[in-house]
C-alpha positions, -999 to 999 in steps of 0.1 A, spaced: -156 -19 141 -174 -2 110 -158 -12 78 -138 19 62 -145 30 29 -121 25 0 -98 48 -16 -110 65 -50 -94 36 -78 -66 41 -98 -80 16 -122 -117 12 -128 -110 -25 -141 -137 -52 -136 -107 -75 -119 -108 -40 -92 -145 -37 -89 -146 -76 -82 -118 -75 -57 -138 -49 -36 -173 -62 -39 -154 -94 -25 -138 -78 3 -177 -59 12 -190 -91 8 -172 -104 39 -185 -82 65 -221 -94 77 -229 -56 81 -224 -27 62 -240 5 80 -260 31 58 -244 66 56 -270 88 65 -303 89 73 -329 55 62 -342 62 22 -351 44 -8 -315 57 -26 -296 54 10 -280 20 2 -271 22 -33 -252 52 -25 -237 40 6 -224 14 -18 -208 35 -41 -189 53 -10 -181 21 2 -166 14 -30 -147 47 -29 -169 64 -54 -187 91 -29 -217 96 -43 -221 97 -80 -248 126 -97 -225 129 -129 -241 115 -162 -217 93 -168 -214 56 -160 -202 49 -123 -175 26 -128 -156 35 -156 -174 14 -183 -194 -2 -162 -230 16 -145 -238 0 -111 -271 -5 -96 -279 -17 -58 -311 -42 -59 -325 -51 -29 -332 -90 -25 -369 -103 -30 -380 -69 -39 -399 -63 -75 -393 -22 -72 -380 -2 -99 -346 7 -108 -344 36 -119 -320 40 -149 -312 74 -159 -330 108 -154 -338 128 -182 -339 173 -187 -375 183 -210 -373 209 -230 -407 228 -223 -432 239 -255 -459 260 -256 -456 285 -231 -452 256 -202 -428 250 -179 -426 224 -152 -443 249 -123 -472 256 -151 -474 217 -156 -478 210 -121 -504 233 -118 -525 218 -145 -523 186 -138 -512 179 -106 -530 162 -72 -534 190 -43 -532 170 -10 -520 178 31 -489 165 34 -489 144 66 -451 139 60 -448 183 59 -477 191 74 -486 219 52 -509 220 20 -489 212 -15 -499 199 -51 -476 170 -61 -475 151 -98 -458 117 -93 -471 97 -120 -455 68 -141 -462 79 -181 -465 56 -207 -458 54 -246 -489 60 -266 -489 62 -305 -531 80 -300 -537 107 -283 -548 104 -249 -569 125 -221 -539 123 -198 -496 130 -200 -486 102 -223 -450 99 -241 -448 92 -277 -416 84 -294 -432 76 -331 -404 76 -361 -367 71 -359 -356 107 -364 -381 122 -339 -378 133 -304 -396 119 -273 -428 140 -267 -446 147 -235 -481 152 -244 -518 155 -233 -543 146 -256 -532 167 -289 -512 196 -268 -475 192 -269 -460 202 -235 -424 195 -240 -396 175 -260 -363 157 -258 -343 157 -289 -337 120 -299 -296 127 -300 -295 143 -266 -319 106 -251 -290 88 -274 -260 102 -258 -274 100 -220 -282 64 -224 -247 54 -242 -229 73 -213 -250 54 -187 -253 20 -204 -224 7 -219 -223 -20 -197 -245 -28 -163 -237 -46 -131 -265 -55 -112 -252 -59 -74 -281 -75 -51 -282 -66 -12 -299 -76 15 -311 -52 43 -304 -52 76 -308 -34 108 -289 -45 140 -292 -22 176 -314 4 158 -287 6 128 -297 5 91 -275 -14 72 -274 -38 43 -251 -70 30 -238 -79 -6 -253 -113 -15 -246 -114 -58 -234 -94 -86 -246 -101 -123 -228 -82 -155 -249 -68 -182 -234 -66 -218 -239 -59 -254 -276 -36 -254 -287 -8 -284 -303 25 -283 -327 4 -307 -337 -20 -280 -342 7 -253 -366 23 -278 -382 -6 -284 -390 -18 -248 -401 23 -241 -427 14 -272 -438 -17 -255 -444 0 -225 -423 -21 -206 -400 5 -198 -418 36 -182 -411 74 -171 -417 88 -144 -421 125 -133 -419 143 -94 -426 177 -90 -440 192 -59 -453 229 -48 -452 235 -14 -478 260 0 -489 272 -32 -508 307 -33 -490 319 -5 -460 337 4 -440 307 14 -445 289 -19 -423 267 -28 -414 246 -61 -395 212 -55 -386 197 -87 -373 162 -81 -368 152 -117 -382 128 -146 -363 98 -151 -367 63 -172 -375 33 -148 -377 -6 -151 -379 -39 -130 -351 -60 -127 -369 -88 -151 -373 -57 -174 -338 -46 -173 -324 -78 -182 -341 -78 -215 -319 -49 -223 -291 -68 -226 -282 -100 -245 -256 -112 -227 -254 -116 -184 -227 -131 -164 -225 -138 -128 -194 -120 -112 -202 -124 -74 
């Protein structure tokens, strides 16, 4: 028999989220809800926790942001997405359009023009989207060469990562499928504490931290066109993400 998701917590303690990774832990097989993706586990987690699935801006746990890594993959984890504010007469269809990659989709079938690109910091001006993020009271910049296509005030960046990353817990899975199933197991868990706005900055500067942007038109120039916008976020390895904090504890 399928294990049965928890109840929503009365307590988002670390004793609580312990006590149910535990009992997960347990059962050799915990089935994906939903069809097979990259995000299907994490959030099949979270539901297993008794979470649902979490799109808020805030941390998942209480204090404490969770995030599912699968076991003997280097992938990125992706930490928090972020909302441009668009300069210049753009906006994210008029981006895509300028700089994005027209392809047939084999996956749709149909004709679209697709951006998904990993950006990096630059401090120079560059003949491609770059980021620049150059003094402390300035906002993060989306750029190409010396055109500015949109911003992020620095205070809005600030309060998304503080809501997200007061503390981290790194839970690693392994997958698993079992009579055609999809499913996964909880191997460890890890706690991240103590990290700074000033360090986030300062691993986005080394290009060691990256951003990533996915934006798609579907059948563009015809009467079915369609924009699929699915978002710009801040992504890092696991080797990455550990620099973030100074302290780590093993809780699993």
């Amino acid at each position: 028999m399928d294990f049965q998701p928890f109840s929503t917590p009365n307590t988002f303690s670390l004793e609580e989220l312990q006590n149910r990774l535990n009992n997960l832990k347990k059962h050799k097989f915990l089935p994906i809800f939903g069809k097979k993706r990259d995000s299907a586990i994490g959030e099949s987690l979270e539901i297993y926790l008794g979470l649902g699935k979490n799109i808020s801006r805030s941390s998942d746990w209480g204090q404490y942001e969770l995030k599912t890594i699968t076991e003997g993959s280097n992938n990125k984890i992706s930490l928090f997405n972020v909302r441009w504010k668009y300069q210049n007469n753009y906006n994210a269809k008029k981006l895509i359009c300028e700089h994005g990659k027209p392809h047939h989709s084999k996956h749709l079938g149909i004709p679209v023009i697709r951006i998904d690109w990993e950006i990096f910091h630059s401090v120079r001006p560059l003949n491609k989207l770059y980021i620049k993020f150059p003094l402390e009271d300035e906002s993060l910049t989306l750029n190409f060469g010396e055109k500015l296509i949109a911003i992020i005030n620095r205070d809005n960046l600030k309060k998304w990562f503080r809501d997200k990353f007061k503390n981290l817990v790194l839970i690693r899975v392994r997958p698993l499928k079992i009579n055609d199933r999809h499913g996964f197991i909880i191997k460890t868990a890890i706690l991240l504490e103590n990290t700074s706005f000033q360090n986030f900055i300062k691993l986005i500067r080394s290009n060691l931290i990256k951003l990533t942007f996915k934006l798609m038109l579907i059948q563009p120039n015809t009467p079915n066109e369609k924009f699929n916008n699915r978002g710009s976020g801040f992504r890092a390895t696991e080797s990455i993400l550990l620099k973030l904090y100074e302290s780590q504890k093993r809780i699993l």
